[in-house]
N, C-alpha and C positions, 0 to 999 in steps of 0.2 A: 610392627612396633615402630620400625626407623618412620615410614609412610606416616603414622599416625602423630609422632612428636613433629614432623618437620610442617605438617599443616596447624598445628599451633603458634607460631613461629611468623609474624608480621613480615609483611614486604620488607625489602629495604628502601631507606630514604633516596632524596633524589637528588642530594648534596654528595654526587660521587667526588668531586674532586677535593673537598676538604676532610672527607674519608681518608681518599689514598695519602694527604699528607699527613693527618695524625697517623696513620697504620706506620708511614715513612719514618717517623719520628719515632715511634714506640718502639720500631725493631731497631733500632739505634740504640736503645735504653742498656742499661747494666742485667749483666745476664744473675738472675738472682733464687736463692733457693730458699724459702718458708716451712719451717717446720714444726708440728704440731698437731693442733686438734680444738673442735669445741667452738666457742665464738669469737677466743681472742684471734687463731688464725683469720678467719675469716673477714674479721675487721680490717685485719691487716693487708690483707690482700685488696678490700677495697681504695685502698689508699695508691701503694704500689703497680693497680694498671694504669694511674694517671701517668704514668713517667716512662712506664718501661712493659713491654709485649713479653719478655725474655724471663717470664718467671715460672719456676717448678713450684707448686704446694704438694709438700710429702704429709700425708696424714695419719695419725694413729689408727687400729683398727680395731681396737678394745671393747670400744664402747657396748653395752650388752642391756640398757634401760631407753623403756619408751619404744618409739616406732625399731627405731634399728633392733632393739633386742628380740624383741615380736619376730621378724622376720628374720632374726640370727637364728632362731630357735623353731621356726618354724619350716626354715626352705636350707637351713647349715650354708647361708650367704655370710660374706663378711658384714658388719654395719655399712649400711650407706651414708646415715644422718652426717655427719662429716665433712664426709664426701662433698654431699649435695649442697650443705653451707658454702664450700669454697667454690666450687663449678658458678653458684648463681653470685658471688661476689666476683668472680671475674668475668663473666659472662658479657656481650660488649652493648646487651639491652637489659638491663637489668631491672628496672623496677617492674614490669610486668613479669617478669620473668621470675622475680620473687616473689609474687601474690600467688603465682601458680604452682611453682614448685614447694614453696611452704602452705600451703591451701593442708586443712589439715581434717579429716574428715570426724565431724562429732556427733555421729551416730551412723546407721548402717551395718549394725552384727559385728560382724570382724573386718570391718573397712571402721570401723571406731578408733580414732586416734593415730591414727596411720599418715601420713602427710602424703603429697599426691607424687612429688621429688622421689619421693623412695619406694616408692611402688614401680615406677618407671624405672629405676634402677634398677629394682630385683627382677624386674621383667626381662630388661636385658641382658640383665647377668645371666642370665637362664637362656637365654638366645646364643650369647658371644659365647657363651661358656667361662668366663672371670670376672668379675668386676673390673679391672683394668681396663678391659675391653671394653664393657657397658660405658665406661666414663669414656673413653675415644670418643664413642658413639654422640655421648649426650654434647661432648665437647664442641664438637663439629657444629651439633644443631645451635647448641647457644650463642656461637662465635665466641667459645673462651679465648682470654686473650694469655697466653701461655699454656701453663698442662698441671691436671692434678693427678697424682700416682697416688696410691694406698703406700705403704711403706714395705708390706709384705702382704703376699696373695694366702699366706698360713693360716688357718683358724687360729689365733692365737688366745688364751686366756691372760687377762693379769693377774697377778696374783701379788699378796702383800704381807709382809712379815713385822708386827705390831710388837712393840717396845715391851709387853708382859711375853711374847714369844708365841703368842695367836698366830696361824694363818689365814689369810683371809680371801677367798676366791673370789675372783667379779668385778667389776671397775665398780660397780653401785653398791655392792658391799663393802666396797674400802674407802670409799666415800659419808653413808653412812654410820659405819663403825665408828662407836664412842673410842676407840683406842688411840693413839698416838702410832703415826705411820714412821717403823724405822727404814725399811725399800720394800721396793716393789722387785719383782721379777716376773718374764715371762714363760710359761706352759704350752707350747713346748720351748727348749730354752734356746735350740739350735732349730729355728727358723731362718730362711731362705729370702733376704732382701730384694726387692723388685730390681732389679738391673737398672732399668731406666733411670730409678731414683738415685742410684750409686754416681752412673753417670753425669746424673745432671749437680752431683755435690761436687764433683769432680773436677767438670770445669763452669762454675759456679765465680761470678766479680765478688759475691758476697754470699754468706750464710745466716739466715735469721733462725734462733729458737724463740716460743714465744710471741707476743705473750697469752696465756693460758694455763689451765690449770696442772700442777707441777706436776704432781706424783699420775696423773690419769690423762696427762695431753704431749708433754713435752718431754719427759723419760721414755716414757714406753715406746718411742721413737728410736730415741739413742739407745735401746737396749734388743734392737734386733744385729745381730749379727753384719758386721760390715758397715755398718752408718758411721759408728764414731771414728773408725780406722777410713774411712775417704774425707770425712774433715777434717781429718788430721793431715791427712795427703794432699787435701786441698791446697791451692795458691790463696784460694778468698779467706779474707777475716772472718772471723766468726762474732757474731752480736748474741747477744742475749736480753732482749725484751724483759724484765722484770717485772710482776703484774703491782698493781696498785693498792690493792687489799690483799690483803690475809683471805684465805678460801679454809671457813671450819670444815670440819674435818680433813682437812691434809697438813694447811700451813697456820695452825694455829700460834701465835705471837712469834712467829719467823720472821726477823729483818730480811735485808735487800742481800747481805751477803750471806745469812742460811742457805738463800735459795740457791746459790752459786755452788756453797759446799753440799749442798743434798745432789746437786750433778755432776759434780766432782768425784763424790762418793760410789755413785753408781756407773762411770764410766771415766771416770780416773783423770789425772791433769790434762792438759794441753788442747782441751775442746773449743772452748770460750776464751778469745779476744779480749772483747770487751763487752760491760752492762750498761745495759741503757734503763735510768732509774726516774721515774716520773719527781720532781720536788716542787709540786705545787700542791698547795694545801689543799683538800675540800670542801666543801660548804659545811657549816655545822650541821644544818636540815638533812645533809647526805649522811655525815660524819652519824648521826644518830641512827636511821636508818640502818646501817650497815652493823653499829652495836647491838641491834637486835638482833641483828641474825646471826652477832658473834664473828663479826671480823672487824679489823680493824686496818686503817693504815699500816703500809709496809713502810719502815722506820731504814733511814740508808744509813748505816755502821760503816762511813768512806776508811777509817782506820783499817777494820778487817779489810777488805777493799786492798788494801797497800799492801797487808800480809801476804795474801792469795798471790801479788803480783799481776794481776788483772785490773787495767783501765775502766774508770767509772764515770759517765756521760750523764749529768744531770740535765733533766730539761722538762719544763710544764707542760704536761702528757695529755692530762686529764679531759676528758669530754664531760661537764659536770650535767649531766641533764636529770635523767631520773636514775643514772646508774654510772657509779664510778669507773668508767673506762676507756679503756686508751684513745684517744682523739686522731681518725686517720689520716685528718690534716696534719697534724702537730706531729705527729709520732714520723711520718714522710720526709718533712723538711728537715728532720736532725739525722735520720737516716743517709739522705741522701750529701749529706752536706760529709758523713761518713765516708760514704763510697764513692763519691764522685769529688767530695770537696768545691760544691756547687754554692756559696756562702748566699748566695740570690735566694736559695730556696728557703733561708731562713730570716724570721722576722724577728728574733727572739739573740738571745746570748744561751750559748751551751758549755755549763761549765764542767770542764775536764776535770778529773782525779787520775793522775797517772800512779799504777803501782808501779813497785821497784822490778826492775828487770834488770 
């Protein structure tokens, strides 16, 4: 298996020596920890290896629809889909390296819808013996520039507890349910956090949650055992990504600080810093769009904001193309202008909301 990924895998260039000084330069970078799941991580991370080599993506391992649930259910591997998002967004060749790992097969019996990333993962997993292991492996071949960890090597279920008092098993049934999500929790509830991931919150310049979808990317992280008690131990600030839309079925007409008390709720004060809130409007053309599918812009309530006592970072987020989402240029430069107080990185004005402390 290793043999066969590494012949996939193009020569290297012949520009070694402007190599070795971006590699110089990125291990310099702010040592940084991403947390989550889905595509907003993912985005996210592509923005974060321009600056900095020094980053951890901790990923949810929920996920149970589509290619990863086929293979949750067929081999009792954790999902890879995730996974494999974030490995080829930091990956240090990427555009080929996305065509192939997302290559997604559509047809062929039960090679049908499978992506080609996740097959190669379950293959190693079944070699290393963890998925942790599998992703070292793939890590190496891709030249990821940092480390992605699962959050927990646990089978773990979600499970969600719906405002008429339903329970609802499955990250895709709690998504689909017509119900109103009041939390989630995790099956079993005393799982066993990855070590590495503790460590790398630990000693961590900064902590990102975010952005992504609430109840099924960005909790179910902070609800394994040990995550929220090392951010809280942490020396790094904690950020909070706020997503740009409303996501029906989880955060149906939730403003900016809902989201803050839906994580507050589930993992109690003192996690979150500060929010980072997109305030650039969208296109009508988009703004419609998105009414169809029942979401709408997430509306910033800076008042609640002051109450919480938590710092709110307004700044034009938005990548407007065919989908309202976070811009990894844009979302980088206010970031780092956070962590490092680098004002060069930014082209723009970032208006502060300080709450009361």
């Amino acid at each position: 298996m290793r043999n066969v990924l590494t012949g996939l895998v193009p020569g290297a260039g012949s520009h070694w020596g402007e190599k070795l000084l971006l590699q110089y330069n990125l291990k310099k970078g702010p040592s940084i920890v991403a947390i989550g799941g889905g595509t907003g991580l993912s985005t996210l991370l592509r923005g974060l290896k321009e600056v900095t080599s020094n980053i951890t993506a901790i990923v949810t391992v929920t996920d149970d629809g589509g290619s990863s649930g086929r293979l949750r259910g067929d081999l009792g591997m954790l999902p890879p889909g995730d996974i494999r998002n974030c490995l080829v967004a930091l990956a240090d060749r990427e555009s080929a390296l996305e065509r192939l790992f997302n290559y997604r097969f559509s047809q062929g019996g039960e090679l049908a819808g499978h992506s080609l990333g996740n097959l190669l993962l379950a293959g190693l997993t079944q070699e290393t013996g963890n998925l942790a292991l599998a992703v070292q492996e793939v890590s190496k071949i891709l030249a990821v520039r940092g480390q992605v960890l699962p959050v927990t090597l646990d089978n773990v279920v979600l499970a969600g507890e719906m405002h008429d008092g339903r329970i609802v098993k499955g990250e895709t049934n709690i998504v689909s349910d017509p119900g109103r999500i009041k939390r989630v929790y995790l099956e079993p509830a005393h799982c066993t956090p990855l070590q590495e991931a503790i460590d790398a919150i630990l000693a961590a310049d900064a902590i990102i949650l975010g952005p992504g979808s609430l109840y099924t990317s960005v909790i179910p992280n902070l609800l394994v055992p040990g995550i929220t008690e090392a951010i809280r131990n942490s020396k790094a600030k904690t950020f909070y990504i706020c997503n740009i839309m409303t996501q029906p079925g989880e955060t149906d007409g939730y403003t900016a600080s809902r989201h803050l008390k839906a994580i507050i709720k589930h993992c109690g004060p003192g996690v979150i810093d500060k929010v980072i809130v997109n305030n650039e409007n969208i296109s009508p053309k988009l703004k419609e769009k998105y009414q169809a599918q029942g979401a709408k812009p997430v509306k910033l309530d800076e008042n609640n904001f002051r109450k919480l006592g938590v710092e709110v970072i307004q700044y034009p987020l938005c990548a407007q193309h065919d989908l309202a989402r976070h811009d990894p240029g844009k979302t980088l430069r206010v970031l780092m202008e956070e962590i490092q107080g680098h004002t060069a990185y930014l082209f723009g004005y970032a208006k502060r909301t300080s709450g009361d402390k």
